[in-house]
N, C-alpha and C positions, 0 to 999 in steps of 0.2 A: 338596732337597725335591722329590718327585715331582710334578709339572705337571698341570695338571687343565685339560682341554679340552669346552667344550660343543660340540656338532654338534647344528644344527637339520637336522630332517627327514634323520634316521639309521636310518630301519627298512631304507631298502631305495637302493639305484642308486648313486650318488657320496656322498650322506652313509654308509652305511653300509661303503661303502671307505674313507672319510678317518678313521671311526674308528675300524677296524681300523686301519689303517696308524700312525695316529699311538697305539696301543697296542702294536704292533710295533717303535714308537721309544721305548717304554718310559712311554708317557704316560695317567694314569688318564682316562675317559671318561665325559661325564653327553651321553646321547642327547633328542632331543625326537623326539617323533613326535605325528601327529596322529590316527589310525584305526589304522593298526597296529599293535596292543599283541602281538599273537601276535611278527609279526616282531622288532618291538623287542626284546623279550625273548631272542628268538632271539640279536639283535645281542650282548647284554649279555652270554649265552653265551660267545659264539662271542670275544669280551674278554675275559673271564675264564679262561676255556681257557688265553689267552694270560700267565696273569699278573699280568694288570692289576686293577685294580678296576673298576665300570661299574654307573650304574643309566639307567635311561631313564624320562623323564618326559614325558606328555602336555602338547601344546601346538598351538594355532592360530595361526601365526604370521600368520594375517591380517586376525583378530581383536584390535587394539589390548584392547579393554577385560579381555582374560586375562591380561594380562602382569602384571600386580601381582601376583596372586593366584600367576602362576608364582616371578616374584621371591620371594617370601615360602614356595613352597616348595623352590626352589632354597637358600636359606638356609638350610632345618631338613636337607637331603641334604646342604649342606657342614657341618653342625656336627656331624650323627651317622654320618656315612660316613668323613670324613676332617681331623674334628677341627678345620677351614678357616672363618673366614669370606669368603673372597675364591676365586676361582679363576683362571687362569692367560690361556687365550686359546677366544674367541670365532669359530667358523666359521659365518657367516651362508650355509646352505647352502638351508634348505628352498625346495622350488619347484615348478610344473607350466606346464605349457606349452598354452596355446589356439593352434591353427593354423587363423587368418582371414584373409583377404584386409581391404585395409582398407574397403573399401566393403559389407563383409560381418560385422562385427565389431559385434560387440553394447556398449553401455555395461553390461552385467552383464560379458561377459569383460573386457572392458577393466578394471573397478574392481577385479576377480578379481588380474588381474595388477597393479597396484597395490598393492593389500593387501596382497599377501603378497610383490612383488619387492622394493619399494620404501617405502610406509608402513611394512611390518612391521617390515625392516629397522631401518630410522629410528629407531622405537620402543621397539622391544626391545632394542636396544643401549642405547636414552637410560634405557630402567626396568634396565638389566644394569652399567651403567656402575659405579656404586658398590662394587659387586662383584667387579670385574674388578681382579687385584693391582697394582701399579705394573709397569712394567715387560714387562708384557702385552702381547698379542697378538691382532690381530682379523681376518680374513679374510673378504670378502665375494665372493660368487659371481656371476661376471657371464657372459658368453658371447662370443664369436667372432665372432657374429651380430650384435653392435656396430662390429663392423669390414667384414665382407661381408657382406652383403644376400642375403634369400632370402624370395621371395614370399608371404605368410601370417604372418612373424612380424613386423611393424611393430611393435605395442605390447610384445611380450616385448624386444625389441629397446630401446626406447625407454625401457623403464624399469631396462633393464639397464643400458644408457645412464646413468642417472639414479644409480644405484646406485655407477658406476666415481666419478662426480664427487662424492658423497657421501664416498668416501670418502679423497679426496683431504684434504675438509675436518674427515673424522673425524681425521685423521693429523695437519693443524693445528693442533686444537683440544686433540686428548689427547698433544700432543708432551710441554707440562711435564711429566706423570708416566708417560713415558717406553713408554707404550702406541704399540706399532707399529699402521699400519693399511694392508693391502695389497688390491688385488681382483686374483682369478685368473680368468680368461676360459679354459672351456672349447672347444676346437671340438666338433664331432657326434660324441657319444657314442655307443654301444651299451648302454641303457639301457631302460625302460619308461618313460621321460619320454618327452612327446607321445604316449600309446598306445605306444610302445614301434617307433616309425617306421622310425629309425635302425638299430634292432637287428632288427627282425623283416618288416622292406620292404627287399628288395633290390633293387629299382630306387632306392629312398631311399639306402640304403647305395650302391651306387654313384654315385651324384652329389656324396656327400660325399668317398668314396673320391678320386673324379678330381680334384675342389676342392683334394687336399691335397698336399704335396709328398712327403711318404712312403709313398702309396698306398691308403693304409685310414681308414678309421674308428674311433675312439680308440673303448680300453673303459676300464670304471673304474682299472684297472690301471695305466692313465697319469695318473690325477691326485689319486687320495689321496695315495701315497707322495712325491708334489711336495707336495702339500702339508703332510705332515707335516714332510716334511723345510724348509717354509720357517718354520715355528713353532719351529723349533733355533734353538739360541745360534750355530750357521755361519752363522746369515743376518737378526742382530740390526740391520745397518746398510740391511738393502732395507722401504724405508717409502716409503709415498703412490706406490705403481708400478702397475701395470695388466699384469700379467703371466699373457700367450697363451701357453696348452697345445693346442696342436693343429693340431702334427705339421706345421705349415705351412700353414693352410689359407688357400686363396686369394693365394698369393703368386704 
């Protein structure tokens, strides 16, 4: 039976490589996006092209009080797209990035990143739970930046933080029915996340660059394809890990 993966926040940067790549591994795709519906669509495309099947549905993932309402139409997409009430594996990807010093950090960015790194998470897994087949898969997104320090990201840091340990207890808790629960920790990407720093500041780019042990700055290139490939039956025995993508940073 074909595998059906959710990717929040898939219109564009690392959601929208993970679910290429994991439709490249032969796996059908339901995207979230929150503003992008041009892109999305594009994404949905660019699936399909491949083979695969793919719809993309709107979503806030930092908005607790939507997720019901997404639940209940995530249901009516598995019942007339692919016949399913349940789907396969969950990647808790969506995110943005506030760059403050902590003495500088507003309590709006601060809840900002909350909402959406950490409650959202939380949330939408606990309203997606029912849904999600036996045997399942779930992936939560953390960062690098919980290991090495880098001035300005305290709370992105802190609730990514918050996110690796969450999930250690989601892998506890959903062990009886056989649901894996992993978190991948990016290093600095080349991306439009944080205004796009990484990728289009080359004094930023090199600071990352020299951070890392293999010289650069990771692009999406290096961590969808890891991830798809860690939602395969090769890699059914790696649960509750905390597994860095980037290239060595700060070793």
């Amino acid at each position: 039976m074909t595998q059906i993966a959710i990717v929040t926040g898939a219109s564009r940067g690392l959601g929208r490589n993970t679910a290429l790549s994991i439709a490249r591994h032969g796996g059908d795709v339901i995207i979230t996006y929150q503003r992008r519906a041009e892109d999305a669509l594009a994404v949905v495309a660019d699936i399909q092209a491949l083979g695969r099947k793919a719809v993309a549905l709107q979503l806030d993932t930092g908005d607790v009080t939507g997720f019901e309402a997404f639940a209940t139409a995530l249901r009516s997409v598995l019942r007339d797209t692919w016949q399913r009430d349940s789907f396969d594996h969950l990647v808790n990807n969506a995110g943005h990035g506030d760059h403050a010093l902590i003495d500088q950090t507003t309590e709006a960015q601060f809840d900002g990143l909350v909402n959406v790194h950490f409650k959202g998470v939380y949330f939408l897994t606990q309203a997606l739970l029912p849904l999600i087949a036996d045997g399942g898969r779930i992936v939560n997104l953390s960062s690098g930046l919980t290991r090495v320090s880098f001035p300005g990201y305290a709370a992105y840091a802190a609730v990514k933080a918050a996110v690796e340990v969450l999930s250690i207890y989601m892998a506890k808790e959903f062990g009886s029915r056989a649901i894996a629960v992993n978190t991948v920790a990016p290093g600095a990407i080349e991306t439009d996340f944080g205004g796009g720093a990484v990728r289009d500041n080359p004094e930023v780019n090199k600071i990352f660059a020299d951070m890392t042990a293999l010289g650069r700055a990771g692009v999406p290139d290096d961590i969808g394809p890891m991830i798809a490939n860690l939602l395969s039956e090769d890699n059914r025995w790696v649960n509750a890990q905390r597994i860095e993508v980037s290239g060595g940073q700060g070793i």
